[in-house]
Biopython code that builds the backbone (N, CA, C, O; Angstrom):
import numpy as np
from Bio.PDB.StructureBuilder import StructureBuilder

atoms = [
    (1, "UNK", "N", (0.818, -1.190, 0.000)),
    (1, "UNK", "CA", (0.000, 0.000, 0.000)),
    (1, "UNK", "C", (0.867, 1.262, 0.000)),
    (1, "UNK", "O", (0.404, 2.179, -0.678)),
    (2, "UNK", "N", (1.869, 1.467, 0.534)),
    (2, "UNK", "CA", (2.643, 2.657, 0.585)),
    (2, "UNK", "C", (3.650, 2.635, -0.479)),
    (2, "UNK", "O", (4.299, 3.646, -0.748)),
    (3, "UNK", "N", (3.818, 1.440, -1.140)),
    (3, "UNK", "CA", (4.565, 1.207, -2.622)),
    (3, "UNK", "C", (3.418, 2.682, -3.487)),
    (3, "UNK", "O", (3.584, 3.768, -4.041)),
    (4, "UNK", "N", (2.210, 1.684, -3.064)),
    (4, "UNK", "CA", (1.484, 2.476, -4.446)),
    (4, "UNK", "C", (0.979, 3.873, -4.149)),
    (4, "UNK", "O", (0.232, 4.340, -5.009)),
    (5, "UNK", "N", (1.263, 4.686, -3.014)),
    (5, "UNK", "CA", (1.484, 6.165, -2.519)),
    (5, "UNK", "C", (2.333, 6.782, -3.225)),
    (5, "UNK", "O", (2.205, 7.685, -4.052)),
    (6, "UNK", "N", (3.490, 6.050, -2.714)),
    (6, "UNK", "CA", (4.790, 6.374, -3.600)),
    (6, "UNK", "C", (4.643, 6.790, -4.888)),
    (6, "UNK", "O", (5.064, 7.856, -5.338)),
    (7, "UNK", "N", (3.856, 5.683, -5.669)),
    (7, "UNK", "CA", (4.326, 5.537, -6.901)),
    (7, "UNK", "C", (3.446, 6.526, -7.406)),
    (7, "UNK", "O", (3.925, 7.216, -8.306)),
    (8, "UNK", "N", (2.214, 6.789, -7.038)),
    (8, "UNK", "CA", (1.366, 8.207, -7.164)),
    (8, "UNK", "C", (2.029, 9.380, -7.058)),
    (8, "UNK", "O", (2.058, 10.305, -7.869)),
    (9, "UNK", "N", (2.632, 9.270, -5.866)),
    (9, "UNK", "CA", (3.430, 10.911, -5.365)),
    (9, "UNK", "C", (4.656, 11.179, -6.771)),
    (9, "UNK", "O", (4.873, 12.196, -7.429)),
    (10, "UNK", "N", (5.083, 10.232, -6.822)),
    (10, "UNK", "CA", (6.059, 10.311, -8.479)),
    (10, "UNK", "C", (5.262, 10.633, -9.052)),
    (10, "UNK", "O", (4.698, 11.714, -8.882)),
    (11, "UNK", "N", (5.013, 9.934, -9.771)),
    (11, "UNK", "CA", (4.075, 10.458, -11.319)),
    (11, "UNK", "C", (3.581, 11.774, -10.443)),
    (11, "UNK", "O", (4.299, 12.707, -10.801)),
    (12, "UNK", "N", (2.776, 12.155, -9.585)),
    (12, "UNK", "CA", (2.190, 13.629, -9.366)),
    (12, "UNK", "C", (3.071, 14.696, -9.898)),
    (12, "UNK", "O", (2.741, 15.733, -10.473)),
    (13, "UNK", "N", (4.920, 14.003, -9.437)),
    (13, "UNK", "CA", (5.460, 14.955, -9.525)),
    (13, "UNK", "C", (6.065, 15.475, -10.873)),
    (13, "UNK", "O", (6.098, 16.598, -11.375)),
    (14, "UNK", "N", (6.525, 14.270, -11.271)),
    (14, "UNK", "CA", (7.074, 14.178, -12.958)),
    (14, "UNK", "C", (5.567, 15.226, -13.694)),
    (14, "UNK", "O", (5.798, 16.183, -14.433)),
    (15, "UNK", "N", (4.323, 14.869, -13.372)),
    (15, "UNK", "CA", (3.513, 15.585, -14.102)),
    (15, "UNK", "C", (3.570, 16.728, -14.151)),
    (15, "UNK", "O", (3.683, 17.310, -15.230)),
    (16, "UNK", "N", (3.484, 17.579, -12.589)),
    (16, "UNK", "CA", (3.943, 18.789, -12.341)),
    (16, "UNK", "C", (5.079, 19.532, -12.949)),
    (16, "UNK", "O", (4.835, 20.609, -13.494)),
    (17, "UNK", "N", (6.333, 19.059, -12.915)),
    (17, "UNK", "CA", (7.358, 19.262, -13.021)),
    (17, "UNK", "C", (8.096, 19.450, -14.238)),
    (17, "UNK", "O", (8.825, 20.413, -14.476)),
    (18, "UNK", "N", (7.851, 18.404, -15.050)),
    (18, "UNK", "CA", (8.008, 18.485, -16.464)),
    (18, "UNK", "C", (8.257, 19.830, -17.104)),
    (18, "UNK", "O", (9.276, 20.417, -17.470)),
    (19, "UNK", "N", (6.595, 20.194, -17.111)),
    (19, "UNK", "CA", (6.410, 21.169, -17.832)),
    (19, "UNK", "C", (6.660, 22.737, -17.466)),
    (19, "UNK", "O", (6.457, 23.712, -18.190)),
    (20, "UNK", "N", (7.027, 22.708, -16.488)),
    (20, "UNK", "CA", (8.028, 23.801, -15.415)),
    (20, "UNK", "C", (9.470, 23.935, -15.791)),
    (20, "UNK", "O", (10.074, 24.971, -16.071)),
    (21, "UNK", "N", (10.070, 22.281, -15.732)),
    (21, "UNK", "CA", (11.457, 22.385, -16.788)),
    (21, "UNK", "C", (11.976, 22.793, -17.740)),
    (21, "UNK", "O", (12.955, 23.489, -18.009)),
    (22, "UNK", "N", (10.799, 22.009, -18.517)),
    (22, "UNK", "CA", (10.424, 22.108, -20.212)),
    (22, "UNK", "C", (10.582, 24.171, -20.347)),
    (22, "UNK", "O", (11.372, 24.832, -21.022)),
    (23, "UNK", "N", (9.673, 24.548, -19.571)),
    (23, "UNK", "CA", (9.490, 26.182, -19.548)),
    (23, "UNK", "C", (10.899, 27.250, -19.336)),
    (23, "UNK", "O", (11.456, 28.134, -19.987)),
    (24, "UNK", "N", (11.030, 26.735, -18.338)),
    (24, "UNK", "CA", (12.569, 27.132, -17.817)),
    (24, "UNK", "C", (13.620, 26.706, -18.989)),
    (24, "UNK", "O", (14.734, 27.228, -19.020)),
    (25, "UNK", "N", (13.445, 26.285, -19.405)),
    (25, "UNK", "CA", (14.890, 25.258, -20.497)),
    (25, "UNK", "C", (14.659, 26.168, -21.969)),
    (25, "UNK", "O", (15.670, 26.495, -22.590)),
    (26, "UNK", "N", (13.518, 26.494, -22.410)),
    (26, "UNK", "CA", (12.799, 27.370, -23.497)),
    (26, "UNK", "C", (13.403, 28.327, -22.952)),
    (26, "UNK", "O", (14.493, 28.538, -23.484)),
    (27, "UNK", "N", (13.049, 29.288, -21.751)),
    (27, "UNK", "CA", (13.879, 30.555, -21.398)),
    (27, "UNK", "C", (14.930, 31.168, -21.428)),
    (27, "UNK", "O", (15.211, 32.306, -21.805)),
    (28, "UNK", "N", (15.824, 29.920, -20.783)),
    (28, "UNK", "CA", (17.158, 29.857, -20.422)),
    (28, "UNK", "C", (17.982, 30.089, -21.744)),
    (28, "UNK", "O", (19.025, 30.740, -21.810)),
    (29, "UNK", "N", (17.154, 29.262, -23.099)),
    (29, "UNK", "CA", (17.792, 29.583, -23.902)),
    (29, "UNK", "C", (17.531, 30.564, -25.036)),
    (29, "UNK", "O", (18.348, 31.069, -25.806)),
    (30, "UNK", "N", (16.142, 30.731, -24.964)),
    (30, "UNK", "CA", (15.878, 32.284, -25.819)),
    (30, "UNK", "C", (16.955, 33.638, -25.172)),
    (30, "UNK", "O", (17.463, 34.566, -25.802)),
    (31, "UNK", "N", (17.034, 33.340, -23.840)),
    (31, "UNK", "CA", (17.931, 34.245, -23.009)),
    (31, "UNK", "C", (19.320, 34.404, -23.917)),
    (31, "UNK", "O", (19.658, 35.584, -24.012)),
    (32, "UNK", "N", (19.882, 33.800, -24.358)),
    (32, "UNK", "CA", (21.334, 33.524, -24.513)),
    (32, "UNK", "C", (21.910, 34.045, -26.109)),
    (32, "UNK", "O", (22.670, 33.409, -26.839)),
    (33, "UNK", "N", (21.204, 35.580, -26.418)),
    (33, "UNK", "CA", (21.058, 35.705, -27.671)),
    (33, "UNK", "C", (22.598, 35.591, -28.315)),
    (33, "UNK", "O", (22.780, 35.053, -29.407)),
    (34, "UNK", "N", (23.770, 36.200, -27.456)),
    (34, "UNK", "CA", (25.055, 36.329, -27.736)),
    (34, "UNK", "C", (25.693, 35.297, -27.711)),
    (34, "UNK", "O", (26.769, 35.187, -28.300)),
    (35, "UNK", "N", (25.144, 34.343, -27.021)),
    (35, "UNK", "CA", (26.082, 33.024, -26.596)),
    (35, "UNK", "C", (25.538, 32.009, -27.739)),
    (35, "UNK", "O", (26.406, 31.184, -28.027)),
    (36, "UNK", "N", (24.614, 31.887, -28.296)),
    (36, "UNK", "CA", (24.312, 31.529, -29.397)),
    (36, "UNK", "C", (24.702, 31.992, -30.408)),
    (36, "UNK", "O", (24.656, 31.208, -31.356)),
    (37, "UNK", "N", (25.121, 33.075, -30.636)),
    (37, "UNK", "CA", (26.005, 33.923, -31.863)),
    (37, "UNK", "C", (27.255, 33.715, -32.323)),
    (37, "UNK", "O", (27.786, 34.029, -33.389)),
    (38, "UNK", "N", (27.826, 32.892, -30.957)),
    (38, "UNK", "CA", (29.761, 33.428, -31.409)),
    (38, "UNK", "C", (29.660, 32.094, -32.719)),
    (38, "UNK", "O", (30.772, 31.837, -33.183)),
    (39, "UNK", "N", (29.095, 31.691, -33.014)),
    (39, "UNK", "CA", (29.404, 29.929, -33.802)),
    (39, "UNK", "C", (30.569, 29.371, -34.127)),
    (39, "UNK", "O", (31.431, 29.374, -35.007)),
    (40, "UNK", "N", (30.168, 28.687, -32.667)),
    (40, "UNK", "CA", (31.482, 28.008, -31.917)),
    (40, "UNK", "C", (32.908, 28.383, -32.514)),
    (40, "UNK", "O", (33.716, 27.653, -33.088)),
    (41, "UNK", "N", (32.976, 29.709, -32.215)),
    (41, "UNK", "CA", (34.666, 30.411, -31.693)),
    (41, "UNK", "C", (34.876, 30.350, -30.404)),
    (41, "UNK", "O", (34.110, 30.168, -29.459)),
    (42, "UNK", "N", (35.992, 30.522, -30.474)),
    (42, "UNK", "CA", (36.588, 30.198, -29.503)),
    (42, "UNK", "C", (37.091, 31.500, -28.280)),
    (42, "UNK", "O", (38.113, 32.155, -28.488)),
    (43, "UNK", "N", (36.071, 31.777, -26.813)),
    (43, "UNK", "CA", (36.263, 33.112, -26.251)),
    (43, "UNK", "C", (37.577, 33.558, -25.847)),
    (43, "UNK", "O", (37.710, 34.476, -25.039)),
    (44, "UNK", "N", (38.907, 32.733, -26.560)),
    (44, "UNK", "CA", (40.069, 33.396, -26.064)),
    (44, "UNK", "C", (40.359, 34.133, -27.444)),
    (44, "UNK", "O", (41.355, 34.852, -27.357)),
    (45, "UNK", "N", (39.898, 34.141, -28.396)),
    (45, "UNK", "CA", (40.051, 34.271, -29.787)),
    (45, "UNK", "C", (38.579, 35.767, -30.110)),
    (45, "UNK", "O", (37.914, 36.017, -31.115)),
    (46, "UNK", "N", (38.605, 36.261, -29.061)),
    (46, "UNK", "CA", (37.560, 37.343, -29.401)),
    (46, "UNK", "C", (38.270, 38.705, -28.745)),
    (46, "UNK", "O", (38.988, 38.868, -27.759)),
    (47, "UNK", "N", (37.842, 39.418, -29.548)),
    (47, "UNK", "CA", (38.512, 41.009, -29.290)),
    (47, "UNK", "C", (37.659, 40.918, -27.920)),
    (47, "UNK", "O", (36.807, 40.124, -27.523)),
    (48, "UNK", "N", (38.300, 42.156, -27.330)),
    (48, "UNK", "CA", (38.139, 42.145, -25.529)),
    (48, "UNK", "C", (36.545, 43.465, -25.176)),
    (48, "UNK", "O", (36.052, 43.682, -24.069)),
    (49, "UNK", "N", (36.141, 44.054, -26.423)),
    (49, "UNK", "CA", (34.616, 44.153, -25.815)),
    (49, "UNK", "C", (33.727, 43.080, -25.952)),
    (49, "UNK", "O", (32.850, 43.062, -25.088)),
    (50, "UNK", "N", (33.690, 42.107, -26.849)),
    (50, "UNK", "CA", (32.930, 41.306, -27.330)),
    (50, "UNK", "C", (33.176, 40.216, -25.865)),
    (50, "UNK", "O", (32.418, 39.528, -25.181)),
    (51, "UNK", "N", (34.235, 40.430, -25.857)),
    (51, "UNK", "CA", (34.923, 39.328, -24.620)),
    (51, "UNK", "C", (34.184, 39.511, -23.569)),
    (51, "UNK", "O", (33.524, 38.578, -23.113)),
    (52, "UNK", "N", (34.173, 40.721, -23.023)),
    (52, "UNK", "CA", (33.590, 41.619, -21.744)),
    (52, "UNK", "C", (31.959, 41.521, -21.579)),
    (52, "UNK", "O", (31.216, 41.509, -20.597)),
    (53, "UNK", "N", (31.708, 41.445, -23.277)),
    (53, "UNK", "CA", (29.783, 41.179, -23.338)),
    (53, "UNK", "C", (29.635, 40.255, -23.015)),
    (53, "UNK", "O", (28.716, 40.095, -22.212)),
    (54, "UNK", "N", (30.463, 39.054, -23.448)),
    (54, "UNK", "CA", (30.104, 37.577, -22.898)),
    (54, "UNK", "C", (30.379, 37.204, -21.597)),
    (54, "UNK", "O", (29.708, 36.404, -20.946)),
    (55, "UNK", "N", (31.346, 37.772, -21.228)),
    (55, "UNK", "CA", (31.395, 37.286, -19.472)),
    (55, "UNK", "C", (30.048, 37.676, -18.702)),
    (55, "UNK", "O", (29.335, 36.931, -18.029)),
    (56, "UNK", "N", (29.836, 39.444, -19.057)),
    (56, "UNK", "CA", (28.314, 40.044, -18.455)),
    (56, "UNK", "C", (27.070, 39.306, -18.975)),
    (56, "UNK", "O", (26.035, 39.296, -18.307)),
    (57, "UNK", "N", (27.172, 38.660, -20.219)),
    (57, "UNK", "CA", (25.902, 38.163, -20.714)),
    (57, "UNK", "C", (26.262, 36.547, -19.534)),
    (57, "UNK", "O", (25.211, 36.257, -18.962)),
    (58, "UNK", "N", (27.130, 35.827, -19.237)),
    (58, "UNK", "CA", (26.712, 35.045, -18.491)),
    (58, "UNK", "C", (26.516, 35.144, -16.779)),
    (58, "UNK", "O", (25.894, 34.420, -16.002)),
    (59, "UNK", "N", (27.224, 36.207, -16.594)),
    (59, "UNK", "CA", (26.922, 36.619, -14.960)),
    (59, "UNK", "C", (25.340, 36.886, -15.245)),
    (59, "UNK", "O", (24.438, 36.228, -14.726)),
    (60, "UNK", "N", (25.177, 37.843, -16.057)),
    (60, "UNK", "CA", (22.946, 37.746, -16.261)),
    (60, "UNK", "C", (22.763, 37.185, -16.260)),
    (60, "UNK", "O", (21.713, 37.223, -15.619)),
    (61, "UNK", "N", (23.008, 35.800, -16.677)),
    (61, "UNK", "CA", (21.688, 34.584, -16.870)),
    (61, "UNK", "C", (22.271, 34.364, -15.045)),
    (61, "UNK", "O", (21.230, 34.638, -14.449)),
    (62, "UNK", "N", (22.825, 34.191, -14.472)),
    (62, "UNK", "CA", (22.192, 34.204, -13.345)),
    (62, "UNK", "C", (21.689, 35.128, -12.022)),
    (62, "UNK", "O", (21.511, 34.935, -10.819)),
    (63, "UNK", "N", (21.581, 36.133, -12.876)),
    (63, "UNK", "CA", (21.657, 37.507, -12.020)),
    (63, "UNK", "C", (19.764, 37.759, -11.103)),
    (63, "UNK", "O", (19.735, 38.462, -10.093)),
    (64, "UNK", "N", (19.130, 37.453, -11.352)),
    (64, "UNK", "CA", (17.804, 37.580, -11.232)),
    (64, "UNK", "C", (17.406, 38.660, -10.746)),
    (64, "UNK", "O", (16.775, 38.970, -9.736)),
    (65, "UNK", "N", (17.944, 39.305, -11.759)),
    (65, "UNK", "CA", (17.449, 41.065, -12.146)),
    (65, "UNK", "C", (18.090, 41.723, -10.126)),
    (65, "UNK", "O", (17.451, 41.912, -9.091)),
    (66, "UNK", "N", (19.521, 41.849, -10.461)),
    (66, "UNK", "CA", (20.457, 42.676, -9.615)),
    (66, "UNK", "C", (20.775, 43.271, -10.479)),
    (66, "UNK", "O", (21.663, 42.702, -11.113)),
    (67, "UNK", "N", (20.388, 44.513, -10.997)),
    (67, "UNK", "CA", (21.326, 44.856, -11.859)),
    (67, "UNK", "C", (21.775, 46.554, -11.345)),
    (67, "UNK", "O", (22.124, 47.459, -12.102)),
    (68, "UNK", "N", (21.634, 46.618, -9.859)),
    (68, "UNK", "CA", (22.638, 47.598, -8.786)),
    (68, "UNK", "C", (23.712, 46.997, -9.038)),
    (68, "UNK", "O", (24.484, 47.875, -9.424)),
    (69, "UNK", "N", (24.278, 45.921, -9.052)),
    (69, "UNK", "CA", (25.408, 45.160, -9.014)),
    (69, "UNK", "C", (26.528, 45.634, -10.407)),
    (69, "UNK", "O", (27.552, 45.078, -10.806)),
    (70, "UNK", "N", (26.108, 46.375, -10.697)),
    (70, "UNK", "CA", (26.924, 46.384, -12.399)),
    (70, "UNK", "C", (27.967, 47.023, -12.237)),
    (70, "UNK", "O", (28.970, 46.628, -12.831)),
    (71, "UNK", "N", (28.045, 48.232, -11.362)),
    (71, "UNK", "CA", (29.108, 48.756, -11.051)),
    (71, "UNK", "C", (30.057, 47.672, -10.483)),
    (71, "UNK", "O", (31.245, 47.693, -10.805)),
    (72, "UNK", "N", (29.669, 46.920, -9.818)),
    (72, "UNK", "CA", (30.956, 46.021, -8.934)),
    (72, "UNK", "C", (31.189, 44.534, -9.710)),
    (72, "UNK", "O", (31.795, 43.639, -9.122)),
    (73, "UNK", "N", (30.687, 44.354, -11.006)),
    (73, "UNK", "CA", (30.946, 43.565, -12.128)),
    (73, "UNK", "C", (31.836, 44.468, -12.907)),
    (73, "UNK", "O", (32.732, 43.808, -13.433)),
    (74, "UNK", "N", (31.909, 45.680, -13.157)),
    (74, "UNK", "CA", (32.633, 45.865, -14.068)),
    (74, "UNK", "C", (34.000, 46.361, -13.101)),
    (74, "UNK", "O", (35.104, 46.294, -13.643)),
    (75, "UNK", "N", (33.928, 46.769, -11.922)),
    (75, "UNK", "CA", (35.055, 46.504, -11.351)),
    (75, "UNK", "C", (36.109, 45.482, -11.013)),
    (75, "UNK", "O", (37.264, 45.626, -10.611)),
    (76, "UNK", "N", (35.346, 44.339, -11.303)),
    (76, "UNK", "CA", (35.670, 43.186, -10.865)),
    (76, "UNK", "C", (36.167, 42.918, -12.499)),
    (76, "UNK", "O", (37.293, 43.389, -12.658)),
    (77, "UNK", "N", (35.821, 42.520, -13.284)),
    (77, "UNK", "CA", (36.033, 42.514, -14.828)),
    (77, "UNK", "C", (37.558, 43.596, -15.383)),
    (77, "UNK", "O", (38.624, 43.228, -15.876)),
    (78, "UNK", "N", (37.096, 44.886, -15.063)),
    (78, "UNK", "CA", (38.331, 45.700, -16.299)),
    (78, "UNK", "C", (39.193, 46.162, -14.874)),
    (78, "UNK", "O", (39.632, 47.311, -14.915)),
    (79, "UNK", "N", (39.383, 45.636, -14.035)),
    (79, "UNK", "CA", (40.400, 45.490, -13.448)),
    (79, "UNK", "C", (41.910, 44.964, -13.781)),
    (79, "UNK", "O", (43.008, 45.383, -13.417)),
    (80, "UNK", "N", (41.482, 43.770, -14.702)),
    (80, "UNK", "CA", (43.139, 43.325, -14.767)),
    (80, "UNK", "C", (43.735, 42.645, -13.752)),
    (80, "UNK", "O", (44.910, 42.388, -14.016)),
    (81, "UNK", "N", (43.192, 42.068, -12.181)),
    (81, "UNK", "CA", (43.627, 41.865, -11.243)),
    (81, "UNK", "C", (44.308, 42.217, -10.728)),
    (81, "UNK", "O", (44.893, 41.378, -10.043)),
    (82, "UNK", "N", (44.736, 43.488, -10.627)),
    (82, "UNK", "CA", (45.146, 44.730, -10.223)),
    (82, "UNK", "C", (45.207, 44.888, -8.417)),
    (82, "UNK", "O", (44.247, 45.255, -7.739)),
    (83, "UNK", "N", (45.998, 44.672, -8.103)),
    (83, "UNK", "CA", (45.945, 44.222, -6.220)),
    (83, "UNK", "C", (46.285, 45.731, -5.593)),
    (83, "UNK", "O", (46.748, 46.656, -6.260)),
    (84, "UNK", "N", (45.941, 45.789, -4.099)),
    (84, "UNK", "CA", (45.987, 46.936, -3.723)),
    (84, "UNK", "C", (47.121, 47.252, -2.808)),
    (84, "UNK", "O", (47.591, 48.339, -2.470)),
    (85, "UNK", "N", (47.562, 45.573, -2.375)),
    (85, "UNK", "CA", (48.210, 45.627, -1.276)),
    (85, "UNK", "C", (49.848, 45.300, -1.737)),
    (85, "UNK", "O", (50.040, 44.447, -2.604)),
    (86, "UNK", "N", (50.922, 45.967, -1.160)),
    (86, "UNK", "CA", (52.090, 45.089, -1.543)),
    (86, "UNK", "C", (51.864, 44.226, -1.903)),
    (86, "UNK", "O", (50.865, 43.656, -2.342)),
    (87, "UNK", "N", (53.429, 43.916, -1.642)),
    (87, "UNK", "CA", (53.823, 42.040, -1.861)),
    (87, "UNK", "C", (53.926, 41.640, -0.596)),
    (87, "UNK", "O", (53.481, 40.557, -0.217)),
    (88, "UNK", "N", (54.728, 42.771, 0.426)),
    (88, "UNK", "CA", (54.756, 42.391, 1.783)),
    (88, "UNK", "C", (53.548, 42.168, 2.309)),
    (88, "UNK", "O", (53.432, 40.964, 2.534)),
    (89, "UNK", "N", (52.436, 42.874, 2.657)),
    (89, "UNK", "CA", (51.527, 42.922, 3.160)),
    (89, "UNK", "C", (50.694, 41.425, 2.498)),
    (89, "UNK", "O", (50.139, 40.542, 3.152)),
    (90, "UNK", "N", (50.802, 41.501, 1.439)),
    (90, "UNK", "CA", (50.322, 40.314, 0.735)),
    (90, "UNK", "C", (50.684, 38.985, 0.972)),
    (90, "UNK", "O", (49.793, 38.183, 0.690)),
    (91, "UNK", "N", (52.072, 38.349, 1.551)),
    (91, "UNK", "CA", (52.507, 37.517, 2.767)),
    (91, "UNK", "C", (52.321, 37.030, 3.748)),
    (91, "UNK", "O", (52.067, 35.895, 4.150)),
    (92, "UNK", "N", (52.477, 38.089, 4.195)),
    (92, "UNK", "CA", (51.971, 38.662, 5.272)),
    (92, "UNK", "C", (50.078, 38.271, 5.620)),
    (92, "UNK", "O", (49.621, 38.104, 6.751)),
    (93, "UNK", "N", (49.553, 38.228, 4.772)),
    (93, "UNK", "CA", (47.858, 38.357, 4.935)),
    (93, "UNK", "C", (47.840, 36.619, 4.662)),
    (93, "UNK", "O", (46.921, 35.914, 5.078)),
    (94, "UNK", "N", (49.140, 36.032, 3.816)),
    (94, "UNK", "CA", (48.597, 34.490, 3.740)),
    (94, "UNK", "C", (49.532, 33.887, 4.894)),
    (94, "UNK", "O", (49.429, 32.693, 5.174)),
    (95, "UNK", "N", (50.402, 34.675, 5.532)),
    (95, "UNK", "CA", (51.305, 33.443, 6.364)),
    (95, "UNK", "C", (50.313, 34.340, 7.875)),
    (95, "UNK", "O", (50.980, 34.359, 8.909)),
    (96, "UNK", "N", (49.213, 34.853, 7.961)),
    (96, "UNK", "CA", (48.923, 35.075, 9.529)),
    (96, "UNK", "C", (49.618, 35.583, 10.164)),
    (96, "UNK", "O", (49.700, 35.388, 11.377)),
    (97, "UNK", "N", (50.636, 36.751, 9.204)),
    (97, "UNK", "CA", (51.588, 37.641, 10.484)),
    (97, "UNK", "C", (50.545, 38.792, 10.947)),
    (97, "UNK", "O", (49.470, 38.926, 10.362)),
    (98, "UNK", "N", (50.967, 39.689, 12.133)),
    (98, "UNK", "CA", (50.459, 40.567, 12.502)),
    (98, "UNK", "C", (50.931, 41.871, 11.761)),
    (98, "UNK", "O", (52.133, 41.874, 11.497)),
    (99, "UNK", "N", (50.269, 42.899, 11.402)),
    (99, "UNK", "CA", (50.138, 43.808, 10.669)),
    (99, "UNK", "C", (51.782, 44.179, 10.737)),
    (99, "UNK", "O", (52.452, 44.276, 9.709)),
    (100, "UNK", "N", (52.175, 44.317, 11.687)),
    (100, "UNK", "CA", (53.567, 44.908, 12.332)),
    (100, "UNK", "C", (54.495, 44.546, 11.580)),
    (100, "UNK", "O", (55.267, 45.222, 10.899)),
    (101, "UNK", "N", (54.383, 43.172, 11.753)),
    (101, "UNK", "CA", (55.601, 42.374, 11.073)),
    (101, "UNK", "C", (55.808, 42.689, 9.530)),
    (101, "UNK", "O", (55.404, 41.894, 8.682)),
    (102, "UNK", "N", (56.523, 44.007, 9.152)),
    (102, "UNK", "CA", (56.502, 43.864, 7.812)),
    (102, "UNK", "C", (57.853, 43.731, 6.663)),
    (102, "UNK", "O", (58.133, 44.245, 5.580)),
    (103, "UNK", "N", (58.493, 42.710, 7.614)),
    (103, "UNK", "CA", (60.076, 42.535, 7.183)),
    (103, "UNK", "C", (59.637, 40.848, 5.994)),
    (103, "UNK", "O", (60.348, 40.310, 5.145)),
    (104, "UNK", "N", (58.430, 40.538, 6.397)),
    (104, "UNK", "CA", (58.162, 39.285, 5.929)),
    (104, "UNK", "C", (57.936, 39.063, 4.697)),
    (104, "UNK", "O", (57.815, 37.843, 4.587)),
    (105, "UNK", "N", (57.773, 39.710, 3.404)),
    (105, "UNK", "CA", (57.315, 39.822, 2.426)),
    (105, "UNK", "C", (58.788, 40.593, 1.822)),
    (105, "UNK", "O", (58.711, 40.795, 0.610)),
    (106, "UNK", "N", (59.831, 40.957, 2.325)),
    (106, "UNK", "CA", (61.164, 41.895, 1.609)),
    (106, "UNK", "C", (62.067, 40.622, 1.498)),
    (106, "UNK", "O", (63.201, 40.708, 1.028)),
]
sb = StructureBuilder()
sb.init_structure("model")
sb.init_model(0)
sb.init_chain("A")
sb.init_seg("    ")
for serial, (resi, resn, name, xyz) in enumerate(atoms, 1):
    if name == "N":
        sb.init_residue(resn, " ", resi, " ")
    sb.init_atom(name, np.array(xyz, "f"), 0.0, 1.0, " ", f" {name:<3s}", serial, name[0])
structure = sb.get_structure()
């Protein structure tokens, strides 16, 4: 008897569910107008705005409409990884010295 609960509560759900997927999966990819465009090149092989659209076009698809956040995407992006701190201090912050100690990083 609780086999055939089970086996109800499945199918309930596959029924439900499906077509929720199915919906989402249609979206996800009407969404992706640029990422469908490059035809299949290769993103190390793209000039660096086109480059920059595609990184932002995939941080959007999961963004769910933050888009206050843009300023600190594109900081994060045309940075260059650009650090703020020495080299000492930068040592220093991975070996757990105290601020003081700044002979550790020379």
């Amino acid at each position: 008897m609780a086999s055939l609960h089970l086996l109800k509560l499945a199918s309930m759900l596959v029924v439900i569910f499906i077509p929720i997927i199915l919906a989402n999966k249609r979206n996800f990819v009407s969404d992706e107008p640029l990422l469908n465009s490059l035809d299949q090149r290769k993103v190390s092989n793209l000039p660096i705005n086109e480059y920059i659209r595609q990184v932002h076009s995939m941080i959007d698809r999961y963004n769910d409409d933050l888009n206050e956040k843009l300023w600190e995407r594109n900081a994060l992006i045309d940075t260059k990884y650009q650090t703020l701190k020495r080299n000492g201090d930068f040592i220093n912050s991975l070996l757990s010295l105290p601020k003081g100690l700044n002979d550790a990083g020379r």
